[in-house]
C-alpha positions in Angstrom: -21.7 18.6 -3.3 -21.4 19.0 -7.2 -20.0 16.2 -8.9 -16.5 17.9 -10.3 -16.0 17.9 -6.3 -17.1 14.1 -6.1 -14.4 12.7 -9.1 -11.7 14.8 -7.3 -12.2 13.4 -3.9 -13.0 9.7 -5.0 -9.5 10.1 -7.1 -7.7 11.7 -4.5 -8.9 8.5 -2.4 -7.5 6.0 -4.4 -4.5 7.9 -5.5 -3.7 8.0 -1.5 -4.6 4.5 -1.1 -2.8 3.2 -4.0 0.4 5.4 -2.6 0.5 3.6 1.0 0.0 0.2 -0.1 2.2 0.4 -3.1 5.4 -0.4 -0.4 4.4 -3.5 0.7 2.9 -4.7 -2.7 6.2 -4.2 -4.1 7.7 -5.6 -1.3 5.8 -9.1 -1.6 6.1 -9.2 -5.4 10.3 -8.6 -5.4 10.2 -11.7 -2.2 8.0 -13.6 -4.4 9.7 -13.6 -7.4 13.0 -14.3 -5.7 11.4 -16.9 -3.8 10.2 -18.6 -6.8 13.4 -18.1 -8.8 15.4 -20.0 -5.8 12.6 -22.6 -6.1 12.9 -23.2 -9.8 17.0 -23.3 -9.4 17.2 -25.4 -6.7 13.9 -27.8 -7.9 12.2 -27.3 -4.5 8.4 -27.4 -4.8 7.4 -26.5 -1.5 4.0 -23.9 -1.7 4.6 -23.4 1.7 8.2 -21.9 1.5 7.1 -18.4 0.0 4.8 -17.4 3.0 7.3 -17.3 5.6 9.6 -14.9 3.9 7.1 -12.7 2.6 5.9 -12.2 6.0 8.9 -11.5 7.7 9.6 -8.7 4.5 6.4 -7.0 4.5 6.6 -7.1 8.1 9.6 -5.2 8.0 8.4 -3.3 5.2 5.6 -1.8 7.3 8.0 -1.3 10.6 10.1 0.9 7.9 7.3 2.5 6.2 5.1 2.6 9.0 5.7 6.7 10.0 5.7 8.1 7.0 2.3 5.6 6.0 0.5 7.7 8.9 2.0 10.8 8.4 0.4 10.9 5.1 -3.0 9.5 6.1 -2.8 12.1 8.6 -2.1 15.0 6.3 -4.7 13.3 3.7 -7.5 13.3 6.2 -6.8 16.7 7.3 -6.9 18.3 3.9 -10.2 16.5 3.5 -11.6 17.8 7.0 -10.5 21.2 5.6 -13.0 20.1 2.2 -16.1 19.7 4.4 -17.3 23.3 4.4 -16.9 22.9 0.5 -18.9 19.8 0.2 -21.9 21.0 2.1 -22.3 23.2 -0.6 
């Protein structure tokens, strides 16, 4: 494996991780910051109150997102299974 083939697979990697989490993370940060903006209007301090509905979002968020999430690791891994003749190289 040279290392032009090395860079391209490690970015590929993160570009494809960075693409299936990137629902859910902006899922959790838009319920957080409402969260926290009903907090600050309504004066309620309570740490605990932004867990719950953050959960049931991102919960959500994954049932919605869940298919095409493993469609793409699916096509992802297979296009890197295809690579492996390359690597051995």
């Amino acid at each position: 494996m040279n290392v032009e083939l090395a860079v391209d697979v490690i970015i590929s990697m993160i570009a494809q991780s960075i693409m299936l989490v990137s629902p859910l993370m902006i899922t959790a940060i838009s319920v957080g910051l409402l969260v926290s903006l009903f907090q600050s209007i309504t004066s309620i301090q309570e740490q605990t109150l932004t867990f719950v509905p953050k959960l049931v979002a991102v919960a959500v968020a994954i049932m919605v997102s869940a298919n095409w999430m493993i469609k793409s690791l699916v096509e992802f891994a297979t296009a890197f299974i295809q690579r492996l003749p390359d690597m051995a190289k």
